[in-house]
C-alpha positions, 0 to 999 in steps of 0.5 A, a space after each residue: 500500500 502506498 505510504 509516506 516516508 515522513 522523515 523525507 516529506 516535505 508537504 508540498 502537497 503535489 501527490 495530494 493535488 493529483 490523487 484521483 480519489 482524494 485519499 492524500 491529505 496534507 499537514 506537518 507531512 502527506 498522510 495516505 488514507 489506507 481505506 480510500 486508496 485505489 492503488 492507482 500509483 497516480 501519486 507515484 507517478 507525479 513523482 515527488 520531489 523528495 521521493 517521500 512515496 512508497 509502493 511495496 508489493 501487494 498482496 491479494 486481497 489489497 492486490 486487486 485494487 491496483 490490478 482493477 485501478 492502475 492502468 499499467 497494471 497487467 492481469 496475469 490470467 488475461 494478460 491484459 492491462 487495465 479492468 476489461 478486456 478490448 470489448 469490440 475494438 477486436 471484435 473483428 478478430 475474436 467475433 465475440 458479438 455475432 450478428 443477432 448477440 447485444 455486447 455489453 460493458 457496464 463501467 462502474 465508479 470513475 476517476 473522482 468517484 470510485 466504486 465499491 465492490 458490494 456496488 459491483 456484486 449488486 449489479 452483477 448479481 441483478 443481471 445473472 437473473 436475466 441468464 447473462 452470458 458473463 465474459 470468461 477473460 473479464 476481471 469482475 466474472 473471474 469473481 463472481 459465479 456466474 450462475 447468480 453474479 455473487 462474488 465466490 472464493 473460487 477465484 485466481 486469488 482464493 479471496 474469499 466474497 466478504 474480503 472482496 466486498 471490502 475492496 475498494 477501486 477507481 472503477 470496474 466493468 462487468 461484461 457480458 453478451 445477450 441475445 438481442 431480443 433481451 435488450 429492452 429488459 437489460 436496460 430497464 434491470 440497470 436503470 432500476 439497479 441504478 438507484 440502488 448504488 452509490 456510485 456512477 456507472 456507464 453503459 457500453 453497447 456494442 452492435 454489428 452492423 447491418 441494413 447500413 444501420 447498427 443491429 440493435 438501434 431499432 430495439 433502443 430506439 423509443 426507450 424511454 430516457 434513452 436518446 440516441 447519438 450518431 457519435 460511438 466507437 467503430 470497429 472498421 473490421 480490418 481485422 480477420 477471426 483468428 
């Protein structure tokens, strides 16, 4: 966990000012608070000018807040940096989301907010009802059981569900896939889970092409508090299926 050498530090306030989740507070010296910490490593990165800032190695469970918040940190079992995986940006080459199939993303917490992990397990756990295929090389699904979306100790880590909902991190994505029949249902699942968590969450949702329009516009379109913009990520499909 990061921590403050307060023989060196010299309470120049730079790691606070750039701590994502205001977890730095400054007096006779830094002090890191350990609870709000993400271990992002942000605060190591501004570099400080005394180098008052440690960052030993962590161990599970404390592990996975930095796993889930530094972006230059790798998942071993995906090797993949970062929370999620490339979702359709390599659509093109892995065909993960076939024509007929809705892809999701549901981004929980951001820089500034965070998330806690009970938010993440009631999320996941609101759309295991709808029989959700949950993404195999995805962090959250390596947590969770899959069947109804609770965090299980049958992970990577052998963490056990209440070690998990203790955790902290800048933020988290669940993804999975859906026939896309099932859309209007999943949206109306997380606009009603929405008001049950106390962070912010995004929703990515991703379409093949087709009939020059994406497949699933007319199943959104008419929803109500759903407006739809032109603008979004496009897989240009340069890629060929591995």
């Amino acid at each position: 966990m990061v921590y403050v050498v307060k023989e060196l530090c010299v309470a120049c306030g730079k790691c606070a000012l750039y701590c994502p989740v205001e977890a730095i507070t400054v007096g006779e010296y830094a002090f890191v608070d350990q609870e709000k910490c993400v271990e992002c490593g942000t605060c190591i990165r501004a570099e400080c000018p005394v180098d008052a800032l440690r960052q030993p190695d962590l161990k599970p469970p404390r592990l996975l807040r930095k796993l889930f918040s530094d972006p230059l940190a790798t998942f071993k079992e995906t090797e993949v940096p970062g929370r999620g995986t490339e979702e359709m940006k390599t659509n093109d080459v892995t065909n993960n989301v076939k024509l007929g199939e809705a892809g999701w993303g549901v981004e929980l917490g951001r820089p500034g907010v965070s998330t806690k992990f009970t938010d993440v397990e009631k999320v996941a756990m609101a759309l295991a009802k709808h029989g959700v295929e949950f993404l195999d090389l995805n962090p959250v699904t390596m947590l969770i059981d899959k069947k109804t979306g609770m965090f299980t100790e049958k992970n990577p880590w052998r963490i056990s569900p209440d070690e998990i909902r203790a955790l902290r991190t800048l933020s988290a994505i669940i993804e999975f896939k859906t026939p896309k029949e099932k859309v209007p249902e999943i949206i109306k699942t997380l606009m009603e889970v929405s008001k049950e968590v106390e962070t912010v969450f995004s929703v990515g949702l991703i379409s093949r092409w087709k009939d020059g329009e994406p497949e699933l516009l007319p199943l959104v379109r008419g929803i109500p508090g759903i407006r739809v913009y032109p603008n979004g990520k496009h897989n240009m499909g340069l890629g060929r299926p591995a």
